[in-house]
PDB file as gemmi writes it, atoms N, CA and C in Angstrom:
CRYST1    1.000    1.000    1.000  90.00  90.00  90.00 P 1                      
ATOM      1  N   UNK A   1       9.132  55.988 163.137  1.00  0.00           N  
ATOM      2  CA  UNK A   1       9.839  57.065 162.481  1.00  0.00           C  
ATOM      3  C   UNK A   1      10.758  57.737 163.495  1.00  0.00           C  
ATOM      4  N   UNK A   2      12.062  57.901 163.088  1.00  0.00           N  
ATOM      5  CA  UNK A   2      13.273  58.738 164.249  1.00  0.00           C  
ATOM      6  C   UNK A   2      12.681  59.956 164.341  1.00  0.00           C  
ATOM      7  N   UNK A   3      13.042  60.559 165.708  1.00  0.00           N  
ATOM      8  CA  UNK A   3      12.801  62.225 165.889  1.00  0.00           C  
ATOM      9  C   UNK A   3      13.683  63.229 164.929  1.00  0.00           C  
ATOM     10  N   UNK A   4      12.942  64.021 164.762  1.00  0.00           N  
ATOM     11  CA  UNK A   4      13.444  65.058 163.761  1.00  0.00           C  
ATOM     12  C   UNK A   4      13.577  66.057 164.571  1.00  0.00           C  
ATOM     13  N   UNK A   5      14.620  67.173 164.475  1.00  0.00           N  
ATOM     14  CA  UNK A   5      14.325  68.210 165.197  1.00  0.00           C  
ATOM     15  C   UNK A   5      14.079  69.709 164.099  1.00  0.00           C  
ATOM     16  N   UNK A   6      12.901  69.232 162.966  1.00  0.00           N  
ATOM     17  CA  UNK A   6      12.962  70.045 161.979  1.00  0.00           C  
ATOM     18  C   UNK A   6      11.646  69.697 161.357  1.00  0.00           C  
ATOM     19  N   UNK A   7      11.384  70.265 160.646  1.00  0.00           N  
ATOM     20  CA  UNK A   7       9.847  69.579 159.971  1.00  0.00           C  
ATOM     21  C   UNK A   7       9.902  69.481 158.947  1.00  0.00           C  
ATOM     22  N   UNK A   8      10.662  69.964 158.015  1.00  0.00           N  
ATOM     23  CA  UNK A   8      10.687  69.830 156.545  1.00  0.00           C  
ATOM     24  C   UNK A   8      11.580  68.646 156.532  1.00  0.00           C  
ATOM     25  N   UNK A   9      10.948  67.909 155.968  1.00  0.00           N  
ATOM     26  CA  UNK A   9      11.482  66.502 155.193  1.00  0.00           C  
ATOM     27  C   UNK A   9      13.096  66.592 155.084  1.00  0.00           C  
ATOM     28  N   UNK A  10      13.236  67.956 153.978  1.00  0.00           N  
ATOM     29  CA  UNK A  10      14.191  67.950 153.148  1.00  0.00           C  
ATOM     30  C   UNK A  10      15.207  68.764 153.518  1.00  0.00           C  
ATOM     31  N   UNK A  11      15.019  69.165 154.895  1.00  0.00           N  
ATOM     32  CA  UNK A  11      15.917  70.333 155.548  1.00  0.00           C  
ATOM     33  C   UNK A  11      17.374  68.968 155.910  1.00  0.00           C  
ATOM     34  N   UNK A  12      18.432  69.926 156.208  1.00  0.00           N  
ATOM     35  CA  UNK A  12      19.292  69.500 156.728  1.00  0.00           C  
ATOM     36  C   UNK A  12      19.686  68.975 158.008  1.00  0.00           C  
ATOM     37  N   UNK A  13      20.401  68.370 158.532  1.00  0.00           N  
ATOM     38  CA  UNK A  13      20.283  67.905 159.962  1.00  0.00           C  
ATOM     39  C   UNK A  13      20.923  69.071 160.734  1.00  0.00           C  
ATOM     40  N   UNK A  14      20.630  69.302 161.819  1.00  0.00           N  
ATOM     41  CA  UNK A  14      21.253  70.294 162.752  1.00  0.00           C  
ATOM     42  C   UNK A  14      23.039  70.290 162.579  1.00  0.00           C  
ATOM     43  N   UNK A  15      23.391  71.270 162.428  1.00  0.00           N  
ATOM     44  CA  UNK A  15      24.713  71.208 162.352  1.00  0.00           C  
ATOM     45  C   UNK A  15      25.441  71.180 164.110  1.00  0.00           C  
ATOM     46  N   UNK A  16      26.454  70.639 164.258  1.00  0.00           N  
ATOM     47  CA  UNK A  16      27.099  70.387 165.596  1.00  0.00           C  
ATOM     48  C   UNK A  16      27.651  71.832 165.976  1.00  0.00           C  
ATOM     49  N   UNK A  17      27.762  72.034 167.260  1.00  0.00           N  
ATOM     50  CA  UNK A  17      27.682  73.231 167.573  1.00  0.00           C  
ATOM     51  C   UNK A  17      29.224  73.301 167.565  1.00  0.00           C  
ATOM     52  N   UNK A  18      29.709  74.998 167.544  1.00  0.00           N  
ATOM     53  CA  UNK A  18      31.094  75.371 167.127  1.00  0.00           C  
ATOM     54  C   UNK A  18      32.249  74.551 168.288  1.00  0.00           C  
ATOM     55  N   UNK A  19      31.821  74.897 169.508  1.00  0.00           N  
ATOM     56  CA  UNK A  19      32.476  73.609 170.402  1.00  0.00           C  
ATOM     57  C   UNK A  19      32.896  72.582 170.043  1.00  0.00           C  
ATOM     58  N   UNK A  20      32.144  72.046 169.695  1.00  0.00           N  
ATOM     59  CA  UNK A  20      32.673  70.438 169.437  1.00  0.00           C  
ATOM     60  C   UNK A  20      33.217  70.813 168.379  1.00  0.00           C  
ATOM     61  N   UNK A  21      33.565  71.247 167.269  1.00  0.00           N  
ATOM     62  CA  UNK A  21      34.245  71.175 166.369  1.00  0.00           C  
ATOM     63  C   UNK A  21      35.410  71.638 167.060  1.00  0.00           C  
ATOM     64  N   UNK A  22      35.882  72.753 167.679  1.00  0.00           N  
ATOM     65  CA  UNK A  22      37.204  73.153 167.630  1.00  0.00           C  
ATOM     66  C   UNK A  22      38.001  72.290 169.215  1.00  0.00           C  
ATOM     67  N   UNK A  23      37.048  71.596 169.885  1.00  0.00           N  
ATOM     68  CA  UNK A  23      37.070  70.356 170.867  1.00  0.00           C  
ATOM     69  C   UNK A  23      38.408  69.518 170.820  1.00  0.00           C  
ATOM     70  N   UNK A  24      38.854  68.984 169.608  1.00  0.00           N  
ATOM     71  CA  UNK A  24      39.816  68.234 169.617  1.00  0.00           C  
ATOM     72  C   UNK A  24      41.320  68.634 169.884  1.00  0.00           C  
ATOM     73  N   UNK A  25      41.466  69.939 169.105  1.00  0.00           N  
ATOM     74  CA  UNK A  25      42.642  70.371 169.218  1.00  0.00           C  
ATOM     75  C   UNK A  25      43.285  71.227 170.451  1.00  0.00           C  
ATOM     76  N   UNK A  26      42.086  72.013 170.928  1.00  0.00           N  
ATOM     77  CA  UNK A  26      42.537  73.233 171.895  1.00  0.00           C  
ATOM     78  C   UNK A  26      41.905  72.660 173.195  1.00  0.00           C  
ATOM     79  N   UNK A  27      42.714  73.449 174.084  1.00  0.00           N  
ATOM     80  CA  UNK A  27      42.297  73.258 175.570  1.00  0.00           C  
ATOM     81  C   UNK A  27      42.151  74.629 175.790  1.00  0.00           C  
ATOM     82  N   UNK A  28      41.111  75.022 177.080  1.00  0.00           N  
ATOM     83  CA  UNK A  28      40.650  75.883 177.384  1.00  0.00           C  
ATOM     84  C   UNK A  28      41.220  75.978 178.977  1.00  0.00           C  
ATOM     85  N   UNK A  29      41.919  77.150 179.389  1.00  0.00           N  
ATOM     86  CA  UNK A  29      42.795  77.582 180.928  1.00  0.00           C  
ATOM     87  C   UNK A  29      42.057  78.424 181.139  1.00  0.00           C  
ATOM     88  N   UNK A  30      41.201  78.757 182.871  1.00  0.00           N  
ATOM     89  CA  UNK A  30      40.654  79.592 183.363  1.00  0.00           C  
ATOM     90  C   UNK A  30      41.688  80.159 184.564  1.00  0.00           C  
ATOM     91  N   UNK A  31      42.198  81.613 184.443  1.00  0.00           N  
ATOM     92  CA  UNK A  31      42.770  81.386 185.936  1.00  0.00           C  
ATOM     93  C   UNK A  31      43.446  82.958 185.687  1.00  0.00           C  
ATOM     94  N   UNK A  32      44.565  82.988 186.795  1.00  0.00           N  
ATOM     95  CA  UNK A  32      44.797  84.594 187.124  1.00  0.00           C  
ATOM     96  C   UNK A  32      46.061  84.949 186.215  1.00  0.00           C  
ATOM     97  N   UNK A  33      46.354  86.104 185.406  1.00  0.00           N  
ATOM     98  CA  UNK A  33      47.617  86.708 185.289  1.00  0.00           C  
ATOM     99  C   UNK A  33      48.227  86.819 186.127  1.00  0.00           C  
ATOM    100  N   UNK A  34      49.498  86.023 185.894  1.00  0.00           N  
ATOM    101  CA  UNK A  34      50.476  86.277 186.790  1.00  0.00           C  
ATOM    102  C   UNK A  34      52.078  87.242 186.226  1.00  0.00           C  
ATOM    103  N   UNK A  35      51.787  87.140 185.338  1.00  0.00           N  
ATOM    104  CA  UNK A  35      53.233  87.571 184.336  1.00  0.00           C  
ATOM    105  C   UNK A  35      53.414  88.185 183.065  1.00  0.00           C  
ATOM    106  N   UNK A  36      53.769  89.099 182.519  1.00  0.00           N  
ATOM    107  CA  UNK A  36      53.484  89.424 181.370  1.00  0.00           C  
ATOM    108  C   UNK A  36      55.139  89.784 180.787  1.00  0.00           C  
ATOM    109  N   UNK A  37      55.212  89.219 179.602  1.00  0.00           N  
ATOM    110  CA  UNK A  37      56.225  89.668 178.150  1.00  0.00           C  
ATOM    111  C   UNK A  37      55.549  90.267 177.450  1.00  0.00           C  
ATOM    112  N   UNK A  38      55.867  91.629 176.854  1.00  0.00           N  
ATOM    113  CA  UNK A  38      55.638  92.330 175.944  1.00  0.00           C  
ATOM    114  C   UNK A  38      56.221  92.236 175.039  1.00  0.00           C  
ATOM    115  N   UNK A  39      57.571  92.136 175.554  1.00  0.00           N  
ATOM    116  CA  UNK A  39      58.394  92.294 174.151  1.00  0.00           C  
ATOM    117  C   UNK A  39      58.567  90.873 173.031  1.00  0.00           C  
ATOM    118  N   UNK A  40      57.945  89.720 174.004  1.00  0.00           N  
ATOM    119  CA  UNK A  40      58.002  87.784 173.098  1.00  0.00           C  
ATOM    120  C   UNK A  40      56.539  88.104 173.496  1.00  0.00           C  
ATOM    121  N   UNK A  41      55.666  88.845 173.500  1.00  0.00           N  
ATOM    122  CA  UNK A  41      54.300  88.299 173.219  1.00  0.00           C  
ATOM    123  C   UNK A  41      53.842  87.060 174.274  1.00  0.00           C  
ATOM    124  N   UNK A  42      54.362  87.240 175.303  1.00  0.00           N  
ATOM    125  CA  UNK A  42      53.945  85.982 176.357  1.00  0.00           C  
ATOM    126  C   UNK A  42      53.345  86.158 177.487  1.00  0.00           C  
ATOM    127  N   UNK A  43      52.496  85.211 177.954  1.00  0.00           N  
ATOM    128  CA  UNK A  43      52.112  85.703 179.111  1.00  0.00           C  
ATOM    129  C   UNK A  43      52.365  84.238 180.150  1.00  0.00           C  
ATOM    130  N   UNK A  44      52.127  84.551 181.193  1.00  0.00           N  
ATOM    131  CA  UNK A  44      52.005  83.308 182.276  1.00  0.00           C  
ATOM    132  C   UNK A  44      50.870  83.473 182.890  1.00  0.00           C  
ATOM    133  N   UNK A  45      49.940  82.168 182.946  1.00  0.00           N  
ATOM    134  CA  UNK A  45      48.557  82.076 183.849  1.00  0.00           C  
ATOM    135  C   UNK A  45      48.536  81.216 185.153  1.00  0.00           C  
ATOM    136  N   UNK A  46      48.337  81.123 186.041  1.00  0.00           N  
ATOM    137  CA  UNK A  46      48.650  80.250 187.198  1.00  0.00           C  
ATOM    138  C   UNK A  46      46.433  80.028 186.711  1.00  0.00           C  
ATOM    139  N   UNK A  47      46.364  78.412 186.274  1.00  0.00           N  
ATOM    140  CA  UNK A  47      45.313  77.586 186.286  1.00  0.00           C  
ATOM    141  C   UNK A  47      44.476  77.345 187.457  1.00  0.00           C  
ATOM    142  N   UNK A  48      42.902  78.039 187.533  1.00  0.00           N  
ATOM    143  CA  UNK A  48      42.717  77.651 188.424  1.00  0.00           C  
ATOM    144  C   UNK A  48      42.229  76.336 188.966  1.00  0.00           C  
ATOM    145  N   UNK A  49      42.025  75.196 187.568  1.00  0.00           N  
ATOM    146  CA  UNK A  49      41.734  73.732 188.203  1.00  0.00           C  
ATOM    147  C   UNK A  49      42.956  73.110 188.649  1.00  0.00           C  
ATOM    148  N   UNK A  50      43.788  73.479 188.382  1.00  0.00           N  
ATOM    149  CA  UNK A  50      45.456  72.583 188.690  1.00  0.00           C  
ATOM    150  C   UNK A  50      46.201  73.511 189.277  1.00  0.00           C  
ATOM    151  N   UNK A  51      45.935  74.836 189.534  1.00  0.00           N  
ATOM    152  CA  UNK A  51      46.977  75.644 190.361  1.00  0.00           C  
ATOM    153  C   UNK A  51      48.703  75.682 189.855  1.00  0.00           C  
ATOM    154  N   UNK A  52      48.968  75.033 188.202  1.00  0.00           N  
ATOM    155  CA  UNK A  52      49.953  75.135 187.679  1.00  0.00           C  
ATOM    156  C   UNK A  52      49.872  76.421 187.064  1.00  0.00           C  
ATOM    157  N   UNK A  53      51.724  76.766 186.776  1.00  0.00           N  
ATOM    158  CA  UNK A  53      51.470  78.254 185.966  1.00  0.00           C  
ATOM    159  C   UNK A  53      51.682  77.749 184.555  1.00  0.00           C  
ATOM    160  N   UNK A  54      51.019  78.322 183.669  1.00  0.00           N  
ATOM    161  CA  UNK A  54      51.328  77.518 182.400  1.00  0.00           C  
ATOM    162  C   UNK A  54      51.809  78.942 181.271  1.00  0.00           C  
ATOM    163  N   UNK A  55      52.762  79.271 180.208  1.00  0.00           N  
ATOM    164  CA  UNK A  55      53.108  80.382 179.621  1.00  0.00           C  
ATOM    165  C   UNK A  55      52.738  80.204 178.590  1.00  0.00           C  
ATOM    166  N   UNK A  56      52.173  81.256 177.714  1.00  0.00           N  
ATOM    167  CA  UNK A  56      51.120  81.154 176.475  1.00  0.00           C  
ATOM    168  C   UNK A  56      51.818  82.219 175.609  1.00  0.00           C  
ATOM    169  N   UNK A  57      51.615  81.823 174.204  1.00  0.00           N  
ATOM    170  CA  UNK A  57      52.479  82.786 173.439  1.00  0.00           C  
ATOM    171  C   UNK A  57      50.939  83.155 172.872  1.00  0.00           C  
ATOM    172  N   UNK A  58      51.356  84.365 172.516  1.00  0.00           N  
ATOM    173  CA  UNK A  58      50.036  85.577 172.131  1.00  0.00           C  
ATOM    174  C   UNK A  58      50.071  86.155 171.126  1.00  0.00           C  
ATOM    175  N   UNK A  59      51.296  85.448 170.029  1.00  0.00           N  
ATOM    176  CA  UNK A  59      51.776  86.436 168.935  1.00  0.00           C  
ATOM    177  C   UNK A  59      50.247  86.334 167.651  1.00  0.00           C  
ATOM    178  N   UNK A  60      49.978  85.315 168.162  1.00  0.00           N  
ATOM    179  CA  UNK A  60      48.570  84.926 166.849  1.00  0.00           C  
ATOM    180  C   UNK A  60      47.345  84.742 167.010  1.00  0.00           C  
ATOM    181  N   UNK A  61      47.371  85.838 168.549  1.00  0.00           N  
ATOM    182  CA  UNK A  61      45.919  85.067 169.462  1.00  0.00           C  
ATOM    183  C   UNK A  61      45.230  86.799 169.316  1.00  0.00           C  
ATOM    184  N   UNK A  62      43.694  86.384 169.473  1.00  0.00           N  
ATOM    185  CA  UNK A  62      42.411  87.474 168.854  1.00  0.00           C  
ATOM    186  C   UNK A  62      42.728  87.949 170.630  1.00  0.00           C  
ATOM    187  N   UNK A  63      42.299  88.986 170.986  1.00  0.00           N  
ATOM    188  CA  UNK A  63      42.280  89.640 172.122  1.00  0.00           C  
ATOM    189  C   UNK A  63      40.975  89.926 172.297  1.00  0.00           C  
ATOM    190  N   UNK A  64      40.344  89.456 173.699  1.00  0.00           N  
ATOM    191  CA  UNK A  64      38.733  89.896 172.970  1.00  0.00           C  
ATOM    192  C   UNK A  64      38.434  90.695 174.876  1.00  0.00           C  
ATOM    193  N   UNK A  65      37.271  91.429 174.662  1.00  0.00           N  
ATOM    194  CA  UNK A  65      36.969  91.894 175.439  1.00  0.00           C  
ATOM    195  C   UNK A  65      37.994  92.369 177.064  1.00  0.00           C  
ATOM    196  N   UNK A  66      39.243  93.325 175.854  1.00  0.00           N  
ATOM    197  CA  UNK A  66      40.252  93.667 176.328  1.00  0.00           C  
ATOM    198  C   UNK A  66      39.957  95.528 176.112  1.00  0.00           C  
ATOM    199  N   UNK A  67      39.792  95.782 176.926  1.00  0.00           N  
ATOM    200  CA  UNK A  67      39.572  98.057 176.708  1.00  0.00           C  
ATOM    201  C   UNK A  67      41.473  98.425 176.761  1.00  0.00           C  
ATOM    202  N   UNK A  68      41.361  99.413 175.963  1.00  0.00           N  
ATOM    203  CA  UNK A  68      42.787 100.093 175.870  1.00  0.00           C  
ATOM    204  C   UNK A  68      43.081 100.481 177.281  1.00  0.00           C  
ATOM    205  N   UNK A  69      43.978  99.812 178.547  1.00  0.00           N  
ATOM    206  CA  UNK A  69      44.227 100.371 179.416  1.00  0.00           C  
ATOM    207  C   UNK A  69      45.899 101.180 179.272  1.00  0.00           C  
ATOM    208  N   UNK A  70      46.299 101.010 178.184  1.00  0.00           N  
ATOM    209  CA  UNK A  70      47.767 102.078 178.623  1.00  0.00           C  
ATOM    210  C   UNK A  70      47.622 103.221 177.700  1.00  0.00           C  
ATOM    211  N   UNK A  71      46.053 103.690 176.954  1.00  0.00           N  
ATOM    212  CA  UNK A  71      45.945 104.803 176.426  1.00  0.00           C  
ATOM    213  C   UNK A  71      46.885 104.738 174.857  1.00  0.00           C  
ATOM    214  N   UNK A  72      47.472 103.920 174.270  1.00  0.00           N  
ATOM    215  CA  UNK A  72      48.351 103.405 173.061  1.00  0.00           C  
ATOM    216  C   UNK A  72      46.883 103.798 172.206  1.00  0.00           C  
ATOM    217  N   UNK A  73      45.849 103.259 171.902  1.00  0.00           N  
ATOM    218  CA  UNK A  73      44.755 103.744 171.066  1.00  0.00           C  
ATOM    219  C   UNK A  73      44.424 102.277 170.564  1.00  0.00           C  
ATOM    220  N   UNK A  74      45.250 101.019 170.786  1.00  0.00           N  
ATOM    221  CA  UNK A  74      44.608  99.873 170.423  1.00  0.00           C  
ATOM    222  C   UNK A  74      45.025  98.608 171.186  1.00  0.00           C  
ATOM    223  N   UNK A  75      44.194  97.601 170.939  1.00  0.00           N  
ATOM    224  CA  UNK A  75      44.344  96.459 171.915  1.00  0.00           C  
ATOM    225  C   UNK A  75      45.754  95.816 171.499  1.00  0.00           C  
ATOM    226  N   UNK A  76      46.329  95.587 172.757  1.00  0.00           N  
ATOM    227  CA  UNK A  76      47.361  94.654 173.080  1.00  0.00           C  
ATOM    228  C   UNK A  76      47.799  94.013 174.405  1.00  0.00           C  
ATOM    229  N   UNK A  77      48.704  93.313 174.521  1.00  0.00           N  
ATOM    230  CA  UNK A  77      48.541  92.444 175.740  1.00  0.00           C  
ATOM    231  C   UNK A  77      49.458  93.382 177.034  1.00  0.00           C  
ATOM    232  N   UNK A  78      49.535  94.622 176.747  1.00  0.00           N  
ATOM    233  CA  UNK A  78      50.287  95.785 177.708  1.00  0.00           C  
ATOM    234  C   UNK A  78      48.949  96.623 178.593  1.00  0.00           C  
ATOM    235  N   UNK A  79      47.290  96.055 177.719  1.00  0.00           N  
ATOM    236  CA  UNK A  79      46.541  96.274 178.198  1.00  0.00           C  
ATOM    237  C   UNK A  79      45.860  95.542 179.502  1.00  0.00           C  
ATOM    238  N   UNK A  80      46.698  94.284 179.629  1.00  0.00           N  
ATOM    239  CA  UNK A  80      46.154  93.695 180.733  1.00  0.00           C  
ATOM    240  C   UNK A  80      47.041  93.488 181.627  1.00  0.00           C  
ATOM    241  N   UNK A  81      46.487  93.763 182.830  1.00  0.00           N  
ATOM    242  CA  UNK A  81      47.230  93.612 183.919  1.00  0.00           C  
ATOM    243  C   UNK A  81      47.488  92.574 185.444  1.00  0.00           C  
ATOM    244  N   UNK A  82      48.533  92.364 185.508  1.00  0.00           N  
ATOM    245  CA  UNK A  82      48.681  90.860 186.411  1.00  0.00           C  
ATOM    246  C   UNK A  82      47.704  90.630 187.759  1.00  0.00           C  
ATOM    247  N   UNK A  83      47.064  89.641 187.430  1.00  0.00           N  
ATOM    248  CA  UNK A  83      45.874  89.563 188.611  1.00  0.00           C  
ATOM    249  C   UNK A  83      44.804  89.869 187.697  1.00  0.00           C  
ATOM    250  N   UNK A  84      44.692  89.844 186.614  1.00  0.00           N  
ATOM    251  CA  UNK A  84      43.359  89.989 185.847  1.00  0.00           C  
ATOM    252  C   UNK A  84      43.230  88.572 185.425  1.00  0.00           C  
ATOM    253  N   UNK A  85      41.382  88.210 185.908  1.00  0.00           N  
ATOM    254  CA  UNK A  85      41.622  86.901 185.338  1.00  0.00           C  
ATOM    255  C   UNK A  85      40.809  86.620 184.169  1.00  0.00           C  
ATOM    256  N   UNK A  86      41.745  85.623 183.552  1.00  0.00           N  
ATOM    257  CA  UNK A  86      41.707  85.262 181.717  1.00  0.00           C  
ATOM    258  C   UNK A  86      41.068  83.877 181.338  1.00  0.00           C  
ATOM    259  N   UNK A  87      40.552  83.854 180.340  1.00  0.00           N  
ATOM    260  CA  UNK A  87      40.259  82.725 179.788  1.00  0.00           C  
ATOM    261  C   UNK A  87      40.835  82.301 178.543  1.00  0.00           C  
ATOM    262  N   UNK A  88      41.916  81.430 178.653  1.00  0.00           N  
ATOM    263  CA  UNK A  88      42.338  81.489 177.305  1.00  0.00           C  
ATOM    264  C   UNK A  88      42.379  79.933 176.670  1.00  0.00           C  
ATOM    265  N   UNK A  89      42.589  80.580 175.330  1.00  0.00           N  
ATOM    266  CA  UNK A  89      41.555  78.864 174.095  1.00  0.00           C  
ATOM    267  C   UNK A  89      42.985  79.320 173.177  1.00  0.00           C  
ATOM    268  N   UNK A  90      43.715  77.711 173.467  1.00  0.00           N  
ATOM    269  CA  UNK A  90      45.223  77.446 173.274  1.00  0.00           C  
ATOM    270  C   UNK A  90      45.095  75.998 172.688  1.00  0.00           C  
ATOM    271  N   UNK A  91      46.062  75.850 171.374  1.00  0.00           N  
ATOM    272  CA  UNK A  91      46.351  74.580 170.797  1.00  0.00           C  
ATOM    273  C   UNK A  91      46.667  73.520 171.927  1.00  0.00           C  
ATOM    274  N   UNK A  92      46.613  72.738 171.756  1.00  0.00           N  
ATOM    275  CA  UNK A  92      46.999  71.645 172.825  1.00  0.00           C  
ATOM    276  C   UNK A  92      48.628  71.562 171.928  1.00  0.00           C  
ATOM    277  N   UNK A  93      49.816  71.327 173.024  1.00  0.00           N  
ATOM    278  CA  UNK A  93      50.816  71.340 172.382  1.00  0.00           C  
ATOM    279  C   UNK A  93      51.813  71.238 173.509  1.00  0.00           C  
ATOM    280  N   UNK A  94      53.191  71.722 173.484  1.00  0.00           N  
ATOM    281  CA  UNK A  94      54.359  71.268 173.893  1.00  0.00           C  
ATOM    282  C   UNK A  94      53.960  71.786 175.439  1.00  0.00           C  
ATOM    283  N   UNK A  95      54.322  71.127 176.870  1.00  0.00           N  
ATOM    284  CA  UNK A  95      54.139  71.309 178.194  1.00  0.00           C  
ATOM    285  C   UNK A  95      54.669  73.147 178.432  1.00  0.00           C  
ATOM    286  N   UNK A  96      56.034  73.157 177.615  1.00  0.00           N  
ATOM    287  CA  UNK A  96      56.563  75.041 177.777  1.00  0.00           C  
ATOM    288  C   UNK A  96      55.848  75.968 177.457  1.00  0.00           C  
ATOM    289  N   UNK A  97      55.736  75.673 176.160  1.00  0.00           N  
ATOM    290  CA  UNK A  97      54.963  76.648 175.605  1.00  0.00           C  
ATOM    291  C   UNK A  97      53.673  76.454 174.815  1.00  0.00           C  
ATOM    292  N   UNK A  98      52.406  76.864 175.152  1.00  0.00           N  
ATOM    293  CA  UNK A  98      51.183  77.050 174.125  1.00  0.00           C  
ATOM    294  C   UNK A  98      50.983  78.198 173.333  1.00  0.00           C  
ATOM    295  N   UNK A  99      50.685  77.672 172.008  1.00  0.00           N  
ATOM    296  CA  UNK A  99      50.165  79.018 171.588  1.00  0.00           C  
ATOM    297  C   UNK A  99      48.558  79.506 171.938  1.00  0.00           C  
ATOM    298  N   UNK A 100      48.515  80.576 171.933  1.00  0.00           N  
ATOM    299  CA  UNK A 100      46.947  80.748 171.959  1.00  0.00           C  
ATOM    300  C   UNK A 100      46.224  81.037 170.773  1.00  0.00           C  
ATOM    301  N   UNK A 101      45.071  80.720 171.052  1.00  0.00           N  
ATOM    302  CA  UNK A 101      44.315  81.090 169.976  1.00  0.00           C  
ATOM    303  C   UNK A 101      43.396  82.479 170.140  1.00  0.00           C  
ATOM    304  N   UNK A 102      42.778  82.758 171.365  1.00  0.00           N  
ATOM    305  CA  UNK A 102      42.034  83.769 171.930  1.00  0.00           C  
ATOM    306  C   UNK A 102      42.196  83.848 173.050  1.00  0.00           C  
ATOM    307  N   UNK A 103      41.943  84.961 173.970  1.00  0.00           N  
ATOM    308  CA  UNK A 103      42.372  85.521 175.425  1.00  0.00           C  
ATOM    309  C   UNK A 103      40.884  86.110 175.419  1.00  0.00           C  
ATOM    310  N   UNK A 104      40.739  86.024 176.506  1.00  0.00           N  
ATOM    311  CA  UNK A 104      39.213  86.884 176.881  1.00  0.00           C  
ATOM    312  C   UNK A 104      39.430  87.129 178.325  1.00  0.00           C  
ATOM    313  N   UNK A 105      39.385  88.511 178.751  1.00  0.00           N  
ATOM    314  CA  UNK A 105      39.122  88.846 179.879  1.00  0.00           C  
ATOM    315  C   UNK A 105      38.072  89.220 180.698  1.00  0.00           C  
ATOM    316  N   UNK A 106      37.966  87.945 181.633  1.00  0.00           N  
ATOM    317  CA  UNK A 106      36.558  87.620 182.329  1.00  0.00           C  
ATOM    318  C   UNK A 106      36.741  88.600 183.855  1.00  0.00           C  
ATOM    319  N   UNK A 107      35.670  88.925 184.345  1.00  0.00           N  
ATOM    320  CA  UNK A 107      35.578  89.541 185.199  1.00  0.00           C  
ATOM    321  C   UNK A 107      35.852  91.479 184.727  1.00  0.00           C  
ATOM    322  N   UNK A 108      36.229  91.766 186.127  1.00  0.00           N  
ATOM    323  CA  UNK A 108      36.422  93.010 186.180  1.00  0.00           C  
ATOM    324  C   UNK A 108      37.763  93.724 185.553  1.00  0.00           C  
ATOM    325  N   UNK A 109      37.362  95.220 184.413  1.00  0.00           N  
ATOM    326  CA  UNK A 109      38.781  95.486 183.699  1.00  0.00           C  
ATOM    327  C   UNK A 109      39.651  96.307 184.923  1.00  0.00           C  
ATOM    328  N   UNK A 110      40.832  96.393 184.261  1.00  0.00           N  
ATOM    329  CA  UNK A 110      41.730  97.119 184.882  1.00  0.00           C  
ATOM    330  C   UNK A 110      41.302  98.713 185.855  1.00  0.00           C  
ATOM    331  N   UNK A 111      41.948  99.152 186.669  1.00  0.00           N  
ATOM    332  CA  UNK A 111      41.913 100.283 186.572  1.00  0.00           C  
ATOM    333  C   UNK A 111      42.008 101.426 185.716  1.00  0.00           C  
ATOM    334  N   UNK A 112      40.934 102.155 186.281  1.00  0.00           N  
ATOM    335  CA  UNK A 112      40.497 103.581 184.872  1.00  0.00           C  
ATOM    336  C   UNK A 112      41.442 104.019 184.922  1.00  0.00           C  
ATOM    337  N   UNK A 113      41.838 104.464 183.642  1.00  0.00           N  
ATOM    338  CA  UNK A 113      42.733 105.027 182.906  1.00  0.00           C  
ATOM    339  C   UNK A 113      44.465 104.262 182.375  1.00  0.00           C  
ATOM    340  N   UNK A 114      44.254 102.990 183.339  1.00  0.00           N  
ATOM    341  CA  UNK A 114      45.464 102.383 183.191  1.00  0.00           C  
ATOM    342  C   UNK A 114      46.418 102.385 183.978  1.00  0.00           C  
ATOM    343  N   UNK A 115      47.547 102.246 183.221  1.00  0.00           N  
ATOM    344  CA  UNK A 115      48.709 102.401 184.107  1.00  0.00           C  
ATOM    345  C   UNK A 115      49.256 103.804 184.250  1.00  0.00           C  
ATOM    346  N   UNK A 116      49.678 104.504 184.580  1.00  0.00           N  
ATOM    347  CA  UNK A 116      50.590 105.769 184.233  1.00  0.00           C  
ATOM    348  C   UNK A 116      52.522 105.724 184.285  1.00  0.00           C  
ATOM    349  N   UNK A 117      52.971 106.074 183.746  1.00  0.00           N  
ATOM    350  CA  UNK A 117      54.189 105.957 184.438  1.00  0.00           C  
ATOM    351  C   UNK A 117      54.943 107.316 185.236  1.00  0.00           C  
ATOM    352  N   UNK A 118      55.453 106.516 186.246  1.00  0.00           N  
ATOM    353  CA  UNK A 118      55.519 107.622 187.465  1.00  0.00           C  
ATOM    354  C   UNK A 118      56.995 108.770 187.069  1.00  0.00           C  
ATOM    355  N   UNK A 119      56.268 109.732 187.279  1.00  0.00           N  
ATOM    356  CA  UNK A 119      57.230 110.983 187.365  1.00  0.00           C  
ATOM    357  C   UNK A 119      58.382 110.617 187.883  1.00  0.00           C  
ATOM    358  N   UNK A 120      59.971 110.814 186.911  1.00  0.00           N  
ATOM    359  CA  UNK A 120      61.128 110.689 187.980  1.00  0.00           C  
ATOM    360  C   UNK A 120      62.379 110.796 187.579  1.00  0.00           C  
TER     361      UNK A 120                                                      
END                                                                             
């Protein structure tokens, strides 16, 4: 008799974990902000397995474990700042440009309170 990893006869088979499903299409970039567009929604990451900079469009991507650093009252990509490093889960697609799908900022957030802009 094959191993089961279930005991009821009539249960279903383990479903494949969310990984492998979304596996085929997207690639996953670990590495530092180097650049930011606000105004095209873009950013640039310098990769840290390949040390390439690669530019990611952000217009349709979830922002996750991003804190309001410019005090605006909600998340956007004006909240992160260059040298923060990102993990981002991007369609596999044209060498210029990727879109992303999610940004997550790993490690340590920005400085408290943000940016300010200087008196002048």
């Amino acid at each position: 008799m094959p191993f089961k990893s279930h005991r009821n006869a009539n249960a279903a088979p383990p479903r494949s974990s969310r990984k492998d499903a979304h596996a085929a299409g997207t690639e996953e970039v670990i590495g530092r902000l180097t650049a930011l567009d606000p105004i095209n929604d873009r950013i640039e990451v310098e990769d840290e397995r390949s040390s390439r900079r690669l530019w990611f469009d952000l217009s349709g991507a979830r922002l996750r474990n991003v804190e309001d650093g410019d005090g605006d009252g909600r998340r956007s990509i004006t909240d992160l700042f260059p040298g923060d490093r990102v993990k981002v889960l991007a369609d596999k697609g044209a060498e210029s440009m990727r879109r992303a799908r999610s940004l997550r900022r790993v490690g340590p957030q920005g400085p408290v309170g943000g940016l300010r802009r200087m008196a002048g």
